[in-house]
Jmol script that loads the backbone (N, CA, C; Angstrom):
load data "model"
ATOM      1  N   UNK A   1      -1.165  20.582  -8.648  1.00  0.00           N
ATOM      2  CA  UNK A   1      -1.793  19.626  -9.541  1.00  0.00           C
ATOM      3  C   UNK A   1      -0.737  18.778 -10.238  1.00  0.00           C
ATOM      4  N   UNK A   2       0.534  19.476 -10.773  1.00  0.00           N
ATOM      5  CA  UNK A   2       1.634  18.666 -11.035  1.00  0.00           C
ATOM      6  C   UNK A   2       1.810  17.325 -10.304  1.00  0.00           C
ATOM      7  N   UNK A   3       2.207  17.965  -8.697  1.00  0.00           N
ATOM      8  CA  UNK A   3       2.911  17.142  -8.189  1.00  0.00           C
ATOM      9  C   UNK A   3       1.692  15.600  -8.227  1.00  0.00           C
ATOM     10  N   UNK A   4       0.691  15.726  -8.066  1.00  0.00           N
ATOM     11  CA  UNK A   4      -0.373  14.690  -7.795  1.00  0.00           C
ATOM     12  C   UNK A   4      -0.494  14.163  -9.440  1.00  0.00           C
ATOM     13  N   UNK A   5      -0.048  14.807 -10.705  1.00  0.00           N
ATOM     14  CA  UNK A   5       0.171  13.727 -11.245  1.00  0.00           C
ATOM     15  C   UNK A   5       1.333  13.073 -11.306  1.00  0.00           C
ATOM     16  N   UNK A   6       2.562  13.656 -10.955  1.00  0.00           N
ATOM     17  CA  UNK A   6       3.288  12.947 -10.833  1.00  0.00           C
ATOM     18  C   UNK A   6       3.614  12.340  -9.801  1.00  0.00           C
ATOM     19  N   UNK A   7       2.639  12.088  -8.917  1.00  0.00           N
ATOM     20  CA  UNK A   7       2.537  10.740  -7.771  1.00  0.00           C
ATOM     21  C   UNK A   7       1.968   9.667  -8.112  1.00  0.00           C
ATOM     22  N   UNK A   8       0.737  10.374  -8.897  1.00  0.00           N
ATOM     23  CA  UNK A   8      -0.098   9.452  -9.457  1.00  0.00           C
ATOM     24  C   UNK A   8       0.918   8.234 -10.719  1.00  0.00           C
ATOM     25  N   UNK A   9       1.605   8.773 -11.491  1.00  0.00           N
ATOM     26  CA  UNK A   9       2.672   8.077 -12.430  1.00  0.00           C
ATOM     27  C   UNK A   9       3.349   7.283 -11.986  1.00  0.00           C
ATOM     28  N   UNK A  10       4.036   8.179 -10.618  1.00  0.00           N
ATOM     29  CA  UNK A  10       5.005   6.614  -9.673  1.00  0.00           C
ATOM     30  C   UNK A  10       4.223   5.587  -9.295  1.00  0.00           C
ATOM     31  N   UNK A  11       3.222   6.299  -9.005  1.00  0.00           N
ATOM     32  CA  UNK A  11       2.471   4.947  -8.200  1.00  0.00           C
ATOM     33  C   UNK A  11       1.757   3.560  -8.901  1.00  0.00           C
ATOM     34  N   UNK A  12       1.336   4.288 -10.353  1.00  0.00           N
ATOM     35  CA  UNK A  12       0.416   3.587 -11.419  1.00  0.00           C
ATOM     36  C   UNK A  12       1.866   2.686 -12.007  1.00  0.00           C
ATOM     37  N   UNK A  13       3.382   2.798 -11.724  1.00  0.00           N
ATOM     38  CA  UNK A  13       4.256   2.543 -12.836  1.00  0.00           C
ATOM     39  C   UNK A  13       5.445   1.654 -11.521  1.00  0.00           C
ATOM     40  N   UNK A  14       5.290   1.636 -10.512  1.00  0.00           N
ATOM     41  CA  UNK A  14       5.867   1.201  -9.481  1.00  0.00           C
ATOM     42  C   UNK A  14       5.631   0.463  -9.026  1.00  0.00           C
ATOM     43  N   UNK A  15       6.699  -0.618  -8.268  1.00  0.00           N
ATOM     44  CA  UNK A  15       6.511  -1.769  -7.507  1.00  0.00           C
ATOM     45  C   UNK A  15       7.305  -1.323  -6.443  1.00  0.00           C
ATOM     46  N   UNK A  16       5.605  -1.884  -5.301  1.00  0.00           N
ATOM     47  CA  UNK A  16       6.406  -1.049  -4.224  1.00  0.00           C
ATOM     48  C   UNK A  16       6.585  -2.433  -3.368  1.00  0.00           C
ATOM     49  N   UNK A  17       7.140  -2.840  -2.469  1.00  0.00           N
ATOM     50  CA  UNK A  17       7.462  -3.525  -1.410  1.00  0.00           C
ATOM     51  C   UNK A  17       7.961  -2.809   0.312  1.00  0.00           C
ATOM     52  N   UNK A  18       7.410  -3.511   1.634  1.00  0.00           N
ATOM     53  CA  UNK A  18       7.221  -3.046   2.824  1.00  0.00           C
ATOM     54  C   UNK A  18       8.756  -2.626   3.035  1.00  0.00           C
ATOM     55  N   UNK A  19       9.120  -1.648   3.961  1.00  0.00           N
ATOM     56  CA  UNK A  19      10.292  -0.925   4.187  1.00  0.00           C
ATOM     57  C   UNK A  19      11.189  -2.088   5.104  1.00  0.00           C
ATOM     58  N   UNK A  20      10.264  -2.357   5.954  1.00  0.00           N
ATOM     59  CA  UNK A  20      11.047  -3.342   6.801  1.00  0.00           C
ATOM     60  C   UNK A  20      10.195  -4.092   7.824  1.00  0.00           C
ATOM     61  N   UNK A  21       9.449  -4.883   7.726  1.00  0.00           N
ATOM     62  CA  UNK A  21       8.477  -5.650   8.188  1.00  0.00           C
ATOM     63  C   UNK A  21       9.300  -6.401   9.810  1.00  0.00           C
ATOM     64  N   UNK A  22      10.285  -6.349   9.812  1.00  0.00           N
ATOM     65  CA  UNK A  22      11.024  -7.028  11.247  1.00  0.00           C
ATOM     66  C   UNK A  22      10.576  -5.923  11.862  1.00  0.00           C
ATOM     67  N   UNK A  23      10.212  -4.593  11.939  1.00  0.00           N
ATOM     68  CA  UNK A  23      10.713  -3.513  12.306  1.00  0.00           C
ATOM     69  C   UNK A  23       8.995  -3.073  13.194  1.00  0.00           C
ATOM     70  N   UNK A  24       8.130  -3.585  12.325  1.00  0.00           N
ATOM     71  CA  UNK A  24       6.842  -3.206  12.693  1.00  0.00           C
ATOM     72  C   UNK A  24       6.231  -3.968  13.620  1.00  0.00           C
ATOM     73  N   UNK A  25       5.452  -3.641  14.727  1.00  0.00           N
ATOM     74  CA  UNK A  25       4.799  -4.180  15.917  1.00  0.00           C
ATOM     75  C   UNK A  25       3.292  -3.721  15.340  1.00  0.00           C
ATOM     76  N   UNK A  26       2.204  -4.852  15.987  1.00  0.00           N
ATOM     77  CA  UNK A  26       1.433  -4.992  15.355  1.00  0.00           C
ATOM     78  C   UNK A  26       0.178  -5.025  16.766  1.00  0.00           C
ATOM     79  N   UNK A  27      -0.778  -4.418  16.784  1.00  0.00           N
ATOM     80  CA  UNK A  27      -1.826  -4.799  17.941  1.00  0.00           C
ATOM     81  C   UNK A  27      -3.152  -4.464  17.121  1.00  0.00           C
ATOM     82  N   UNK A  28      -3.833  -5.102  17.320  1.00  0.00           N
ATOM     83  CA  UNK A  28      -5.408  -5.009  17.171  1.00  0.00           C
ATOM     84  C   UNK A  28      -6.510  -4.691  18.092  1.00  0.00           C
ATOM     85  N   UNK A  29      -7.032  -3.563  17.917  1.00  0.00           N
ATOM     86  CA  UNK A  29      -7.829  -3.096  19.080  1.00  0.00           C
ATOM     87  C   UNK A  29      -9.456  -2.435  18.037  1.00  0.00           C
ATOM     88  N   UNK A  30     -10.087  -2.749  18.675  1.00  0.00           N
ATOM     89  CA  UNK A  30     -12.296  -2.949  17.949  1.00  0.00           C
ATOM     90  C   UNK A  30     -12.057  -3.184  16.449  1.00  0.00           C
ATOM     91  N   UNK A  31     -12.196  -2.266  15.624  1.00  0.00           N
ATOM     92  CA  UNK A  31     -12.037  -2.200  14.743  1.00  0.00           C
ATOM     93  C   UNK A  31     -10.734  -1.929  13.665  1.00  0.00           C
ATOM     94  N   UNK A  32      -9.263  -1.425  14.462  1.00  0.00           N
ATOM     95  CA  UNK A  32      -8.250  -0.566  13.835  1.00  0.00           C
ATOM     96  C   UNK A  32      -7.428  -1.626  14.150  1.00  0.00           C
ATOM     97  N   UNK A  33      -6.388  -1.725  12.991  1.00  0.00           N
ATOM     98  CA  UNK A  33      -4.665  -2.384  13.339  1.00  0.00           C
ATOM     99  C   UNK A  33      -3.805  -1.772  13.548  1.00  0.00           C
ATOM    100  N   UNK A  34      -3.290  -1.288  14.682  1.00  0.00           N
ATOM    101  CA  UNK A  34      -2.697  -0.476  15.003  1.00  0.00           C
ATOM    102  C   UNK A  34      -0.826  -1.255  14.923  1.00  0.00           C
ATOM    103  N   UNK A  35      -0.523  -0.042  14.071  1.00  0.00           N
ATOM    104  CA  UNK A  35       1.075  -0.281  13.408  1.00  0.00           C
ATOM    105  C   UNK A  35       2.346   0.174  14.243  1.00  0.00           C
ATOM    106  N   UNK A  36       3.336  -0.089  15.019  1.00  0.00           N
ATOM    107  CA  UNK A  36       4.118   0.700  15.165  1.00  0.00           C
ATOM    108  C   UNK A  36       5.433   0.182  14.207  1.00  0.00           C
ATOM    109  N   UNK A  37       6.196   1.136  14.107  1.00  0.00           N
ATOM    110  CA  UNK A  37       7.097   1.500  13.321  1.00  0.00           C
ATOM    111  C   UNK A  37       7.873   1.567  14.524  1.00  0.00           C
ATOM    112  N   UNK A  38       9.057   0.995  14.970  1.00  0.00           N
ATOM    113  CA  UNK A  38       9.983   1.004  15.690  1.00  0.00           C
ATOM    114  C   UNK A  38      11.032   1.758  15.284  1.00  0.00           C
ATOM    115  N   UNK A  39      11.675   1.545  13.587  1.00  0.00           N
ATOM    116  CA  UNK A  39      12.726   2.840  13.639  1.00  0.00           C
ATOM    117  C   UNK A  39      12.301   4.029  13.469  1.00  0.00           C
ATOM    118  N   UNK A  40      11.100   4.592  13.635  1.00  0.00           N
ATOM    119  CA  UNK A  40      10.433   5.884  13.774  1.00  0.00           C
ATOM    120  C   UNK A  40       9.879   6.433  14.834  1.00  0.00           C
ATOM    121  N   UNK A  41       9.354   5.635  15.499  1.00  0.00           N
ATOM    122  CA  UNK A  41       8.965   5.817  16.769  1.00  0.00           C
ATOM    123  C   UNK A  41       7.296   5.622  16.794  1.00  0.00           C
ATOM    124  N   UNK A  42       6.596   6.057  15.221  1.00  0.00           N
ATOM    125  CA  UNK A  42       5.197   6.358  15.110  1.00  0.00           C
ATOM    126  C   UNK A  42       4.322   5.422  14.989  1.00  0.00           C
ATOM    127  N   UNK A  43       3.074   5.624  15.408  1.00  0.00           N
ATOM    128  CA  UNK A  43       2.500   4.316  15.145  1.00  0.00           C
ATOM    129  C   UNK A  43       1.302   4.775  14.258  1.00  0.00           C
ATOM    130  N   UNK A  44       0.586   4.229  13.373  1.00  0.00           N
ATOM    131  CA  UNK A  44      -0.637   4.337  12.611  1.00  0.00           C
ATOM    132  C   UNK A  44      -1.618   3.393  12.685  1.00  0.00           C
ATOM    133  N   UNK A  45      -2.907   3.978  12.524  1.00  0.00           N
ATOM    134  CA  UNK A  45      -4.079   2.668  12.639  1.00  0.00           C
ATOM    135  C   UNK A  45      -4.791   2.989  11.427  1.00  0.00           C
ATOM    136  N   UNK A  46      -4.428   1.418  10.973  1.00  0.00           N
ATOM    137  CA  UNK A  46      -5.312   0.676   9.258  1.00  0.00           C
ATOM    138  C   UNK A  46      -6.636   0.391   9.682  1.00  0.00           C
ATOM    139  N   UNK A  47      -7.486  -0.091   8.996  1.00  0.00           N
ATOM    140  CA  UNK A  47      -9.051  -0.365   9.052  1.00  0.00           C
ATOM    141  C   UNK A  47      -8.280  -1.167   8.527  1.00  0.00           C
ATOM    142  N   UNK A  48      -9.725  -2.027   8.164  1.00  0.00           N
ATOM    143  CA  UNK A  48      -9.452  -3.684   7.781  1.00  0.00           C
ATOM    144  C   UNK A  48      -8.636  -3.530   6.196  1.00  0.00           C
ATOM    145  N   UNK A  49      -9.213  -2.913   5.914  1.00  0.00           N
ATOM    146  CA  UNK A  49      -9.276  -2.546   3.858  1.00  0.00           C
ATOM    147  C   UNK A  49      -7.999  -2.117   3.775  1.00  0.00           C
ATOM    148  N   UNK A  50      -7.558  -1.293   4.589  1.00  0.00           N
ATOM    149  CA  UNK A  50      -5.958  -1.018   4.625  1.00  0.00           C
ATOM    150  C   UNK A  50      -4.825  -2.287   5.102  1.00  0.00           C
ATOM    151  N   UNK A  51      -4.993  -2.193   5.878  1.00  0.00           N
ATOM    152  CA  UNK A  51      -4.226  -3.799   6.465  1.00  0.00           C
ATOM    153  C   UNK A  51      -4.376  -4.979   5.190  1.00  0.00           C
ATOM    154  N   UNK A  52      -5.541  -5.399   4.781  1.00  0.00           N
ATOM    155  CA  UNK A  52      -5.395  -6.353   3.551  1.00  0.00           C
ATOM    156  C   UNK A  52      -4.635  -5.799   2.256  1.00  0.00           C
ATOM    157  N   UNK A  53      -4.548  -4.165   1.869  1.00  0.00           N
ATOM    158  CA  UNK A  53      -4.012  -3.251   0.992  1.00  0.00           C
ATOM    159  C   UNK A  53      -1.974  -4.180   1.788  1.00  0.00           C
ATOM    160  N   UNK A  54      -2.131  -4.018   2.618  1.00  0.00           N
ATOM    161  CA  UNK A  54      -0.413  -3.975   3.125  1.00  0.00           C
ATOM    162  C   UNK A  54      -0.328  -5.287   3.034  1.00  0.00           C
ATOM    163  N   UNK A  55      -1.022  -6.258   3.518  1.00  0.00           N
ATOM    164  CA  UNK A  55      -0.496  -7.770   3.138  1.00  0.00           C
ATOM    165  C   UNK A  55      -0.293  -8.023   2.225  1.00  0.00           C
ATOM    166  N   UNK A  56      -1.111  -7.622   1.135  1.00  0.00           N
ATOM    167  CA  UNK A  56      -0.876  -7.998  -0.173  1.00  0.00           C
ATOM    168  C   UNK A  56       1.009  -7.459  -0.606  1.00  0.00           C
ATOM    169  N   UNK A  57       1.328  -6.103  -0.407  1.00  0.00           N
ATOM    170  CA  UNK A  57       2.393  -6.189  -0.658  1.00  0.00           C
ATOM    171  C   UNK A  57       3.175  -6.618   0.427  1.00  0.00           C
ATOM    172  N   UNK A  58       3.137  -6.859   1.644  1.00  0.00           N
ATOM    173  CA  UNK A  58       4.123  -7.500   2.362  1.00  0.00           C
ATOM    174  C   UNK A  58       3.924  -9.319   2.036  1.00  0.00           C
ATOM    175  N   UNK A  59       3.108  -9.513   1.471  1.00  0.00           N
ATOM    176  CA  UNK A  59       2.974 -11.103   0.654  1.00  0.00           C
ATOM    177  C   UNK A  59       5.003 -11.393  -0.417  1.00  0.00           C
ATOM    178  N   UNK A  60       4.439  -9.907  -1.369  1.00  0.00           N
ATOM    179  CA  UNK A  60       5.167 -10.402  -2.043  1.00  0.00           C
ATOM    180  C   UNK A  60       5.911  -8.388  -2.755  1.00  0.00           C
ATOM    181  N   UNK A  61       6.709  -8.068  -3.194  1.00  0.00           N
ATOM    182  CA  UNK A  61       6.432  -6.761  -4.052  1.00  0.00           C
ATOM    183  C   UNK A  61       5.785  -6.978  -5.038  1.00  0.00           C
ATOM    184  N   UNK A  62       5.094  -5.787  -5.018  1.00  0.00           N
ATOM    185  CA  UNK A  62       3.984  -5.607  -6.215  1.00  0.00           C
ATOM    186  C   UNK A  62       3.188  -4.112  -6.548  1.00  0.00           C
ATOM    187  N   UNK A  63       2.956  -4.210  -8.182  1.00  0.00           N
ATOM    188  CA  UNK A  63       2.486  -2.777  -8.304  1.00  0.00           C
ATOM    189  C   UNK A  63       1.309  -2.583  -7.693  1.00  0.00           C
ATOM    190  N   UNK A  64       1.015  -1.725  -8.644  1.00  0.00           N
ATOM    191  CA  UNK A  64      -0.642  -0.789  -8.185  1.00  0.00           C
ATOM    192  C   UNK A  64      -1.249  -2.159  -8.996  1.00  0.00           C
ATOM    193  N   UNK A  65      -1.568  -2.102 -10.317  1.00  0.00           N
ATOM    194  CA  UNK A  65      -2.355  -3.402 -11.224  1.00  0.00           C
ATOM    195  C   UNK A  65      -2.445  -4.496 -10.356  1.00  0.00           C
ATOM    196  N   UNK A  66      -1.302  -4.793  -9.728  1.00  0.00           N
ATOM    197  CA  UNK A  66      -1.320  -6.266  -8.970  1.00  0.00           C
ATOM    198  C   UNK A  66      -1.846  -6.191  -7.568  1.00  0.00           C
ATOM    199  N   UNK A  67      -2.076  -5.185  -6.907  1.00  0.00           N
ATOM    200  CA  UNK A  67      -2.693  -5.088  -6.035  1.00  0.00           C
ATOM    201  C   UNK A  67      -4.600  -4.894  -6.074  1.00  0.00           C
ATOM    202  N   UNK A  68      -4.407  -4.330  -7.127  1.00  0.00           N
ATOM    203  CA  UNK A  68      -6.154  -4.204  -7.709  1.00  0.00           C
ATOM    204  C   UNK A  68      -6.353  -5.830  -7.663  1.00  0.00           C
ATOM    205  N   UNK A  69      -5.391  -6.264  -9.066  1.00  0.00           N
ATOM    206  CA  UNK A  69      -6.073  -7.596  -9.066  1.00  0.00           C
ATOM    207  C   UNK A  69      -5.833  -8.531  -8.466  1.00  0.00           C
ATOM    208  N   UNK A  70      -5.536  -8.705  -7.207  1.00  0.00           N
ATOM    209  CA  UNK A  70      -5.316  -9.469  -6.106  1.00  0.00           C
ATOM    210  C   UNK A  70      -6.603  -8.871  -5.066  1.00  0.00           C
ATOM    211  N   UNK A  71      -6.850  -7.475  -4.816  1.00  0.00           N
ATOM    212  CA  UNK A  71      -7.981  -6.964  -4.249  1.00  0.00           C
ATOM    213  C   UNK A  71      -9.637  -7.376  -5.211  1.00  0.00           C
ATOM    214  N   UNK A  72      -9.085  -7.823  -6.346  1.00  0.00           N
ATOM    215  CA  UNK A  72     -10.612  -8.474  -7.124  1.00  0.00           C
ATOM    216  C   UNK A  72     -10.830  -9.803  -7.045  1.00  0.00           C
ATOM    217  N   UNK A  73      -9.777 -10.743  -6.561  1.00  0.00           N
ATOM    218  CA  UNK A  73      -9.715 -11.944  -6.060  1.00  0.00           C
ATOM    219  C   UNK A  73     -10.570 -12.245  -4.927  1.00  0.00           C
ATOM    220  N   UNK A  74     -10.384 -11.325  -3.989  1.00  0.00           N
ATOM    221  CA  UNK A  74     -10.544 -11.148  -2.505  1.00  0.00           C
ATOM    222  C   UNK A  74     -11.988 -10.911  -2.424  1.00  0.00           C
ATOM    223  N   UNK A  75     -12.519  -9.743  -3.104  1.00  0.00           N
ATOM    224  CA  UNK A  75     -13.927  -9.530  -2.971  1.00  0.00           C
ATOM    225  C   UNK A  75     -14.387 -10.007  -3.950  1.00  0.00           C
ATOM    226  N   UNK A  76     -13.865 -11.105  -4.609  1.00  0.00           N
ATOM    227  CA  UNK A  76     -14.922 -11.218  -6.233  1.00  0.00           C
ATOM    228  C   UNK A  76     -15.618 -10.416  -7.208  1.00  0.00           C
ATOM    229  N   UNK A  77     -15.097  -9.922  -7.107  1.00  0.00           N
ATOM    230  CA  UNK A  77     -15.834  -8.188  -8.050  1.00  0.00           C
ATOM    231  C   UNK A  77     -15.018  -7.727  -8.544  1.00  0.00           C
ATOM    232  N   UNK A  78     -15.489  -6.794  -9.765  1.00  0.00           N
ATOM    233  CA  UNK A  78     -14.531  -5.935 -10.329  1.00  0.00           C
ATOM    234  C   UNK A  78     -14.307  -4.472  -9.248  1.00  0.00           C
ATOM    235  N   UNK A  79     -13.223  -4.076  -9.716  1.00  0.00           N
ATOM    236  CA  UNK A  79     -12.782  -3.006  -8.538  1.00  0.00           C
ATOM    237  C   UNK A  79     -13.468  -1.309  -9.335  1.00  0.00           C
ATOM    238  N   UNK A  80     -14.068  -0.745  -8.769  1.00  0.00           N
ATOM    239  CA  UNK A  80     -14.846   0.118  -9.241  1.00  0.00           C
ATOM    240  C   UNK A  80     -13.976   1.426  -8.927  1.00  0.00           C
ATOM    241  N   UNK A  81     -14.294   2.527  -9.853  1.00  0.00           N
ATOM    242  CA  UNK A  81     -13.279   3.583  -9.653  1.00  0.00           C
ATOM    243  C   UNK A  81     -13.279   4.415  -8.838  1.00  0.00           C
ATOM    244  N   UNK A  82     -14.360   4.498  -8.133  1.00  0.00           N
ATOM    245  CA  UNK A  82     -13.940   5.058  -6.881  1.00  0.00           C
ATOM    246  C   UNK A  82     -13.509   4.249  -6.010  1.00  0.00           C
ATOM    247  N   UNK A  83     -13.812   3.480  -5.725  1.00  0.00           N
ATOM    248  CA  UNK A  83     -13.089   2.166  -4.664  1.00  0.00           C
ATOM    249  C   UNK A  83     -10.916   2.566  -5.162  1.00  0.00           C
ATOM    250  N   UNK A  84     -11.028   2.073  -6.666  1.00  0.00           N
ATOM    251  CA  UNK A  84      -9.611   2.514  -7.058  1.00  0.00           C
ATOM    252  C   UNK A  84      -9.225   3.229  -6.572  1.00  0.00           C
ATOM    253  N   UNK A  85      -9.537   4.633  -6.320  1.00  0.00           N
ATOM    254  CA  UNK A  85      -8.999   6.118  -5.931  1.00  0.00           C
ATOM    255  C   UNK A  85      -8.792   5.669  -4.893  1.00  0.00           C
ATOM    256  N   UNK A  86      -9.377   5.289  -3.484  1.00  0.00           N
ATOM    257  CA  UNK A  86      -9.021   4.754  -2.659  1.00  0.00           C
ATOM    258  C   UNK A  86      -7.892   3.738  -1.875  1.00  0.00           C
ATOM    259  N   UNK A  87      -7.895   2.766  -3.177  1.00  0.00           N
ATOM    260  CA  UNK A  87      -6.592   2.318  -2.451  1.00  0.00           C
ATOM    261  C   UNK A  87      -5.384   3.198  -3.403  1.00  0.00           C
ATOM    262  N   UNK A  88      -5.768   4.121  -4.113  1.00  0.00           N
ATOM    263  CA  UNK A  88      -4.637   4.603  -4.869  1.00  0.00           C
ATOM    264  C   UNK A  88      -3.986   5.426  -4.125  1.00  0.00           C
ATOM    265  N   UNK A  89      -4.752   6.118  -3.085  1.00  0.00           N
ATOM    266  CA  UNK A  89      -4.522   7.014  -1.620  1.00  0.00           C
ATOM    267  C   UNK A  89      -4.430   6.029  -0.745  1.00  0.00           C
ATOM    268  N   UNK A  90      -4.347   5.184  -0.354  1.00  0.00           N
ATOM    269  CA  UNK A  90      -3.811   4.524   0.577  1.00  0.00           C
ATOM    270  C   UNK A  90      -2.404   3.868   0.513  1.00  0.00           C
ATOM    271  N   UNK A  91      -2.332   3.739  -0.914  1.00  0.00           N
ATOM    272  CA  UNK A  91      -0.904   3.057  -1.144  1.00  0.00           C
ATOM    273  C   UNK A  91       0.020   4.159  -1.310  1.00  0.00           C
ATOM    274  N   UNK A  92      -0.592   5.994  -1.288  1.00  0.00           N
ATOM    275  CA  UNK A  92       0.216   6.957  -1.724  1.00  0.00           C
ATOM    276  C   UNK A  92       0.621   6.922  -0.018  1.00  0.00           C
ATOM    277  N   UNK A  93      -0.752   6.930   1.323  1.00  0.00           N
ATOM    278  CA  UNK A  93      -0.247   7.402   2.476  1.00  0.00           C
ATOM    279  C   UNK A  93       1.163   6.590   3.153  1.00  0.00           C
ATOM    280  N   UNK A  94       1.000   5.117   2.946  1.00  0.00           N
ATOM    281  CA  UNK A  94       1.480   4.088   3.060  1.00  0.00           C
ATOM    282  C   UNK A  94       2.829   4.680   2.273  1.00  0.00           C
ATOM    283  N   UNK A  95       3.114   4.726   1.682  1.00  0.00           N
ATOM    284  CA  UNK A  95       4.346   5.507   0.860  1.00  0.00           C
ATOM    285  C   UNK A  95       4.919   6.987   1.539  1.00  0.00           C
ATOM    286  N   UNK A  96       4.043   7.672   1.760  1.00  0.00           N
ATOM    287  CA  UNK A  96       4.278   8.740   2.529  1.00  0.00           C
ATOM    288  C   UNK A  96       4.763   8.298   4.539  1.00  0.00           C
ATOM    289  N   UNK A  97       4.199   7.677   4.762  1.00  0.00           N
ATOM    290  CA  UNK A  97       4.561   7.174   5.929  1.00  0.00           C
ATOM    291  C   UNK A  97       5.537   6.408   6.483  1.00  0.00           C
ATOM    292  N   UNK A  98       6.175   6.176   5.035  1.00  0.00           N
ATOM    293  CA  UNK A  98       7.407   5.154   5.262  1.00  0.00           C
ATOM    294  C   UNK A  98       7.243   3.845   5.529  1.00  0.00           C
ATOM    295  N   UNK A  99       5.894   2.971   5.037  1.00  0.00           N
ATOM    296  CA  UNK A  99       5.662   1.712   5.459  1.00  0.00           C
ATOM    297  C   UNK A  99       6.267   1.255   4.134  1.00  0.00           C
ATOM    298  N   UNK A 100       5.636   1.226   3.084  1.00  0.00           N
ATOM    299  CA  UNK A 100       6.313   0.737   1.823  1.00  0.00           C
ATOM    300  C   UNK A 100       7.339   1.975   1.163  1.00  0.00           C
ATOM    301  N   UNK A 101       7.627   1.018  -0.296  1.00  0.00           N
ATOM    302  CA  UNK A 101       8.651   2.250  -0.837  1.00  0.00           C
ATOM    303  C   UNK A 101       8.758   1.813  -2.028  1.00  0.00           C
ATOM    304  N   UNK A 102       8.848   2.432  -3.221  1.00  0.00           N
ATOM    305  CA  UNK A 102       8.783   1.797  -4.637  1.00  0.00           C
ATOM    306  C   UNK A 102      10.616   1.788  -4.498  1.00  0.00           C
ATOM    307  N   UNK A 103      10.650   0.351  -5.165  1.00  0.00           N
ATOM    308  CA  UNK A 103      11.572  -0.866  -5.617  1.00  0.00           C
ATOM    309  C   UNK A 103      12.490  -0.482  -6.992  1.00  0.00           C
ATOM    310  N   UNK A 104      11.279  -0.366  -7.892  1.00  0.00           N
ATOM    311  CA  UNK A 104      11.426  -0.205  -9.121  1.00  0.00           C
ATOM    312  C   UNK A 104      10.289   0.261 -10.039  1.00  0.00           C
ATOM    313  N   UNK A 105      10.548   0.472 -11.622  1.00  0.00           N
ATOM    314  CA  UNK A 105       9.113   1.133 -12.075  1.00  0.00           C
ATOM    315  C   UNK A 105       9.023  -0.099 -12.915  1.00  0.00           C
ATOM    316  N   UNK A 106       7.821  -0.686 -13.847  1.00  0.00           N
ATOM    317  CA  UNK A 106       7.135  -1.165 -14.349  1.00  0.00           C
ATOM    318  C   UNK A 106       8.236  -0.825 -15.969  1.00  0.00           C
ATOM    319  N   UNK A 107       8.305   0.232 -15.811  1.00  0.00           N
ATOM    320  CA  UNK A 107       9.241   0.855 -17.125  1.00  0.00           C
ATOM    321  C   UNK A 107      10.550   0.466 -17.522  1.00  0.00           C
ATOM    322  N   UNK A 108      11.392   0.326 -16.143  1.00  0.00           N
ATOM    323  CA  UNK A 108      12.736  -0.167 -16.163  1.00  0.00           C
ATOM    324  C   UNK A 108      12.759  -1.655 -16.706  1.00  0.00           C
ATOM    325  N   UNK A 109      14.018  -1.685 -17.173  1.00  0.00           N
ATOM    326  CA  UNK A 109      14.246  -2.978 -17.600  1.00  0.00           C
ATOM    327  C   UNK A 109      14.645  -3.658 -16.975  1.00  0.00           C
ATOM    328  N   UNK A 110      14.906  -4.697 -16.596  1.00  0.00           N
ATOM    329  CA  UNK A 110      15.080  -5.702 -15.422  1.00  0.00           C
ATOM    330  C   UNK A 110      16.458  -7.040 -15.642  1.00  0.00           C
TER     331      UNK A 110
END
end "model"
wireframe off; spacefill off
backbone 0.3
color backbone group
């Protein structure tokens, strides 16, 4: 339970940006975007909601807040809390997978 809040802290307090976007090969097949990762070897498949989750930070780096409110732009709506939890686990797997990587925290001084 620790450790998940303290994922939850990096993640709520972090700006994360893509690891290396030259690096990733990209195919689209029915419904999935299928990712490969060339210096890993692995590949992963996003749904749509994920893939727009990764543009947004391969747009630009950006936290968790700025990804919500760039995801409330998109659908015109406020972002509801379970929807939140969702990309809050997607931006943790995405982190775990080595696609993005926090930059810096929200906390640090700049």
């Amino acid at each position: 339970m620790h450790e998940a809040n303290g994922t939850f802290n990096l993640l709520s307090t972090a700006v994360f940006k893509i690891t290396n976007a030259a690096g990733f090969l990209w195919e689209h097949m029915d419904d999935a975007h299928i990712i490969y990762d060339t210096r890993s070897g692995h590949s992963q498949a996003l749904n749509d909601f994920a893939r727009e989750i990764f543009d947004i930070i391969e747009d630009k780096p950006c936290s968790l807040p700025e990804i919500l409110a760039a995801l409330e732009l998109i659908l015109e709506r406020p972002i509801e809390d379970d929807l939140k939890q969702q990309i809050l686990q997607t931006v943790a797997e995405f982190d775990k997978m080595g696609l993005i990587e926090p930059v810096k925290s929200h906390d640090e001084n700049v």
